[in-house]
N, C-alpha and C positions, 0 to 999 in steps of 0.2 A: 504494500500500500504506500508505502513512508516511498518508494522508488520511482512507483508511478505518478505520484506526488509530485515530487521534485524534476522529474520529467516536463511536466506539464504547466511548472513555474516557469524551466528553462523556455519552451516554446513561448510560454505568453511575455515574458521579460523581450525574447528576438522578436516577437509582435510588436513589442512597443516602443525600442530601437529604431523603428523605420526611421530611412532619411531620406529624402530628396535632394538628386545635386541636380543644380542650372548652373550652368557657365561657370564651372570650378566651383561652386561655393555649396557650400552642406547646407541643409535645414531639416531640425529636427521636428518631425510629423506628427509628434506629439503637443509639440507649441503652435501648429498651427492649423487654421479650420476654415473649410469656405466659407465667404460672405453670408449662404443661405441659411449654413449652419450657426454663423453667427447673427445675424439675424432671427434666428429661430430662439435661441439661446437666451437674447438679451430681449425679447418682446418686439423688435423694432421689425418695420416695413426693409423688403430686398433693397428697395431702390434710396430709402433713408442710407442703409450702408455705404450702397455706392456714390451717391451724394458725398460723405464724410469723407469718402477717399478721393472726390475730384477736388472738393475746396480745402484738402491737407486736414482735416480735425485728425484723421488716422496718418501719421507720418508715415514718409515712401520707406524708411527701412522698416517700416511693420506692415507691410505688405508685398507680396510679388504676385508675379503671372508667369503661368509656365505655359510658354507658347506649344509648346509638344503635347498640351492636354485642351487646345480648340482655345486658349486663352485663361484658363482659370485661372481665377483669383484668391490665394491665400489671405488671411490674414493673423495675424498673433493673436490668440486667444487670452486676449484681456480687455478691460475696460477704458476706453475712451470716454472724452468730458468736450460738451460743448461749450458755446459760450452761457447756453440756457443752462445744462445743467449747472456748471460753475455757482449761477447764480441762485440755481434753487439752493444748493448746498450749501452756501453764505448764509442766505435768508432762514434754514433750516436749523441752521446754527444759534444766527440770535433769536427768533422765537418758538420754543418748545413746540412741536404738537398740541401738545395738554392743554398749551393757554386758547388754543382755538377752538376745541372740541364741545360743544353745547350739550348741556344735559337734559334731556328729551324726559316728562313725564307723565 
């Protein structure tokens, strides 16, 4: 059991290993996810994404395109900030939740 085990971490660790080379340069497959996916992930519209990536909010070294797969577009699986959200996050900051929440009875 303990053999076939460790077997089958080895396979899924080489699963998760994947890389992707472009042009000399490595990317690890784990850091990165399509737009659909990331779109999917974070609630937002496909074309919202791709929006963020024509007017720079997602910078060009946290995204490529692999011309060899019709163009796809990677991106780094993290969190970007607009100028909106910036602001909610400000504003979120100096007044509580609590203080706006009305008590319904």
């Amino acid at each position: 059991m303990d053999r076939r085990f460790c077997n089958i971490e080895k396979m899924m660790t080489e699963i998760t290993k994947s890389k992707l080379v472009i042009a000399d340069k490595e990317y690890n497959l784990s850091e990165w996810i399509t737009t659909s996916d990331y779109a999917k992930n974070n609630h937002l519209a496909i074309a919202r994404v791709h929006n963020w990536i024509a007017r720079g909010v997602i910078p060009k070294d946290c995204f490529i395109v692999v011309p060899e797969l019709n163009h796809l577009k990677l991106i780094k699986n993290q969190s970007y900030e607009t100028r909106a959200t910036k602001q909610f996050e400000a504003y979120k900051i100096k007044k509580p939740l609590a203080d706006y929440q009305q008590v319904v009875f």
